[in-house]
N, C-alpha and C positions, 0 to 999 in steps of 0.2 A: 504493500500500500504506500502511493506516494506522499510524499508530504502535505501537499492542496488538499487532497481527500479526507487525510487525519487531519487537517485543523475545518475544514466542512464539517466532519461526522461531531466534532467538538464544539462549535457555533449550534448547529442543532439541540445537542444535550442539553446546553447549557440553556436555550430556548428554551426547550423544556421545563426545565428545572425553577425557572425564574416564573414561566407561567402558571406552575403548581403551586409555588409559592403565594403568587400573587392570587390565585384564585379560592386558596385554599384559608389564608388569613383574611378574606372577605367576611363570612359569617361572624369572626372572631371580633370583627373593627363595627361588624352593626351590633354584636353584643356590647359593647364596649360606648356605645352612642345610648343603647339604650340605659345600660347602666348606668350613666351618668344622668339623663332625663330623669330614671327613677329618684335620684337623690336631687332633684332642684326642684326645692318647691317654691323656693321665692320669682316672684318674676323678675324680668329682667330692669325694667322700671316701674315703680309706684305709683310712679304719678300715668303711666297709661291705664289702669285700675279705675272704671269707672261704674261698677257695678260690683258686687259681692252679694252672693246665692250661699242661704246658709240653711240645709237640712238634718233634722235629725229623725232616729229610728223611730220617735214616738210620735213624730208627725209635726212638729213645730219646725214653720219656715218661716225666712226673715230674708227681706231684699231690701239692699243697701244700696243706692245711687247719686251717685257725684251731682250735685247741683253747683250752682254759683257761689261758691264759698263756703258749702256746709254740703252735709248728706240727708237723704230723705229715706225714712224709716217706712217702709212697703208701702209706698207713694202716696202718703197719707201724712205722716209728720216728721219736725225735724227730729235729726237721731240727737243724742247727746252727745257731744262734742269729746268727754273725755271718754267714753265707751267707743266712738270711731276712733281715736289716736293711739288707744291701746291695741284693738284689732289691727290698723296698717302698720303701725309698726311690729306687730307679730308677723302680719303679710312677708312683712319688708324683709327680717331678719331672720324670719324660720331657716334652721340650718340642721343636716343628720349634723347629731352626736357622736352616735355610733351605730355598727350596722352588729346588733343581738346575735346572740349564740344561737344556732339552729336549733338546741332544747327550748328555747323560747320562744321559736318563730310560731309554732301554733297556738299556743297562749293569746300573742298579741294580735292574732288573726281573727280569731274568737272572740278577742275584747273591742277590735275595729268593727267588726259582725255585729255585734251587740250594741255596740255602744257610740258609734264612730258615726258624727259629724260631718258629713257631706261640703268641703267648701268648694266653690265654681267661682273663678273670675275674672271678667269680661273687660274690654278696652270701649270704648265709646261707641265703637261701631256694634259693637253686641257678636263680637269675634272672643271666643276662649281662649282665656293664656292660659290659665293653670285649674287644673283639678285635681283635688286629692283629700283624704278622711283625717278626721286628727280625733285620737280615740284617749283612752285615761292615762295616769301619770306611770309612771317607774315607780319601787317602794320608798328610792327616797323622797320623790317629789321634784326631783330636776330636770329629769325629761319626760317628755310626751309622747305616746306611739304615734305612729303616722306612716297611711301609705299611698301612693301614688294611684290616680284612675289607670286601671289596666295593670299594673306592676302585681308581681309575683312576691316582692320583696317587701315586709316591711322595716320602718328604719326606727331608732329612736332619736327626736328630734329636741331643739332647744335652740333660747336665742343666746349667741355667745354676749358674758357678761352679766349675763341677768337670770337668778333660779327662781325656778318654779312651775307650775305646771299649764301649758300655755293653751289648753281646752277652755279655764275661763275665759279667757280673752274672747272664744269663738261661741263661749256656750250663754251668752244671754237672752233671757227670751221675754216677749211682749213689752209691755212698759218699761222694763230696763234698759230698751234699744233709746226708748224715747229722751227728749231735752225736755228738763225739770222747770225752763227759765217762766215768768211769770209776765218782770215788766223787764223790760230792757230800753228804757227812753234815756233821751238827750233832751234837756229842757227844751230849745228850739225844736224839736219833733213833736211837743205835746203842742193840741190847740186848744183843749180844755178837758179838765176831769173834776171829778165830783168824789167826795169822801162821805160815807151817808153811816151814820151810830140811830138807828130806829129807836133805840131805847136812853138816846141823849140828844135830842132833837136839834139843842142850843149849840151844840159840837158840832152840827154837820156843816159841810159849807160848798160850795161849789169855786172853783178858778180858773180862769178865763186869760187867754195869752195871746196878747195883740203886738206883735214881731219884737218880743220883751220886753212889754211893758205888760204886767199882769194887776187882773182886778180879783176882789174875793167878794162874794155877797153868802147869804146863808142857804143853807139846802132847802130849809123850810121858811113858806112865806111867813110861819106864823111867829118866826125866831126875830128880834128884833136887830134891827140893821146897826151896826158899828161905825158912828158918824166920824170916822181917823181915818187917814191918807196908810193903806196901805205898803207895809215895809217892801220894798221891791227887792233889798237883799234875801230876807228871809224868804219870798218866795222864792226867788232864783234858787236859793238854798235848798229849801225845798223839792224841787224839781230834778234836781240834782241827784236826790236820793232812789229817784225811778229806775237808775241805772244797774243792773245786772242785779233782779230781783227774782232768788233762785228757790222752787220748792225742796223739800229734803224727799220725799216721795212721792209715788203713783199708789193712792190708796181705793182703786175703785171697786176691788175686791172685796172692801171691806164689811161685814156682814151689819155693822151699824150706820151704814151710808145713807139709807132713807131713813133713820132716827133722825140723826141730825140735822138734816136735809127740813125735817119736818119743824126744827127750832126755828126760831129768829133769829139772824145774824146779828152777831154783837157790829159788825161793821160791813160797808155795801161800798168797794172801792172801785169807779167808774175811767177809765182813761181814752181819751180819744186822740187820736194822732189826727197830720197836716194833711192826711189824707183821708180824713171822716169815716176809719175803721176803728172798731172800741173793742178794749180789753176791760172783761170783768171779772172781781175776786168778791166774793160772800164768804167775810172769816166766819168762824164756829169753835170758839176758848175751849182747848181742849180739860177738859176742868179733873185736876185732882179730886179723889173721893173724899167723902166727908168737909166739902167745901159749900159755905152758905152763900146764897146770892143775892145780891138786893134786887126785889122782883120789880124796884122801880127804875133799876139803871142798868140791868144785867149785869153787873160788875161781881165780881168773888168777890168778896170779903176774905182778909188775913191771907194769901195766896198769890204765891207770884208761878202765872203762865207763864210757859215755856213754850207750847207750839199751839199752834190754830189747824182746825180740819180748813181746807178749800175749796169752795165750788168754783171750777173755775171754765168763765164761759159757757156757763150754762149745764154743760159736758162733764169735766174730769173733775174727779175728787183726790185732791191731796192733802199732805200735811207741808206745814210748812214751822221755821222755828221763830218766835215771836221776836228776838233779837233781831231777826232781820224784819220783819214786815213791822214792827213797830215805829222803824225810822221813817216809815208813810202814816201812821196815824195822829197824824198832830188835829188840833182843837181848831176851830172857827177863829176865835181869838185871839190865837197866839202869834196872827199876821200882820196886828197892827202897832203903828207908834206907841 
């Protein structure tokens, strides 16, 4: 055999060889794609994330979507603001821990089956970036099970820097999606509100805001009128206090809801904003037992409240704590020279 032939039949082999190679590590480079998909649950960016799809085994769902600066709670109300920052930042940062002993993998399969939280979520266009279950904790509490839609593998997952178990973040349901907030004005956004005490007639008052110059007259015509030039600090002052006015709860569950409901409000706080839509609160003193009331002014005697039930808008019942809503209860009187 001459030489041209042995280095021919050698270029051949070696074709060969190279095309086994390369076709043979094909299956091994899409395992290796996939297995990396399985372990990224974070999306690429947070901020394409404009919807969040949250299911569970017992049938509670919750849809979360990106508005103009805030998110809206299953297209009905806003969410609360620190209950989204805790989720996206979970979105953001969920990371495997570590990938479980194979004596463990059916355990955690079982506990995803049972117990695992369905998360989905979509870019603006309503295009799916990520889907994957986030099931109960590890025994210490650091990491969380979690497995990919379609993945064979489950991982145990966590955000680096921070422990604990990252199912609450995913796992709130109805009213706890919701914002708590009451009032939330800028004195210039109010154009006038009304403060009404049923069982203190002479307290109630109404105010009125003409591009900051404010007047006060009484709630009731039959309250007599205060002939003093109204303090313009004070009410500015006043107004002031409308600002990030926060309930402590959603109590609409609660089984004494139409008892209360059925009292007189110790107080009937009216607000109308520059664009003639109105927010209303009807407190209700949430009264320690063995407390007497003066049945002429609703007031407890010897007793200091803490929080108010609230009707509010007509709608939801919450609590709220009187330390905060007391800085809106001021008197008729207390606006003048």
């Amino acid at each position: 055999m001459n030489r041209t032939n042995l280095l021919l039949i050698l270029f051949v082999l070696l074709g060969i060889i190279v095309g086994y190679l390369i076709f043979s590590r094909a299956p091994e480079q899409d395992n290796l794609s996939s297995l990396v998909a399985d372990r990224k649950f974070a999306p690429n960016d947070i901020d394409e994330v404009y919807k969040i799809f949250l299911a569970d085994r017992a049938g509670n769902q919750t849809t979360l979507t990106r508005q103009n600066g805030y998110w809206l709670y299953n297209g009905e109300y806003r969410a609360r603001p620190n209950a989204i920052e805790n989720l996206l930042d979970a979105v953001k940062r969920i990371q495997v821990k570590y990938k479980p002993p194979v004596a463990a993998t059916d355990n955690m399969i079982k506990d995803l089956s049972a117990q695992g939280i369905k998360v989905e979520l979509y870019d603006k266009n309503d295009k799916v970036l990520k889907i994957y279950y986030i099931g109960g904790g590890t025994a210490d509490e650091r990491g969380t099970h979690a497995i990919m839609e379609g993945a064979e593998e489950p991982y145990v997952t966590h955000i680096p820097g921070w422990e604990g178990n990252l199912r609450f973040r995913y796992n709130l349901k109805g009213d706890d999606w919701r914002d708590k907030t009451l009032l939330d004005f800028q004195p210039e956004d109010i154009a006038s509100l009304s403060v009404e005490y049923p069982k203190q007639k002479n307290k109630s008052f109404r105010l009125f805001n003409e591009e900051g110059t404010y007047s006060i007259i009484p709630f009731y015509e039959v309250t007599p009128v205060i002939n003093q030039a109204v303090n313009q600090g004070k009410a500015e002052a006043y107004l002031t206090e409308y600002e990030g006015i926060v309930a402590e709860a959603f109590e609409n569950s609660n089984p004494i809801r139409d008892s209360i409901l059925s009292l007189v409000p110790f107080s009937i706080v009216r607000v109308k904003d520059q664009a003639g839509l109105e927010t209303e609160l009807k407190l209700y003193p949430l009264i320690p037992r063995g407390v007497a009331i003066d049945p002429k002014t609703g007031i407890q005697q010897n007793a200091q409240i803490e929080r108010f039930f609230i009707h509010y808008n007509g709608a939801d019942f919450m609590l709220g704590q009187n330390r905060i809503l007391n800085k809106i209860l001021w008197a008729y009187d207390y606006f003048f020279e």
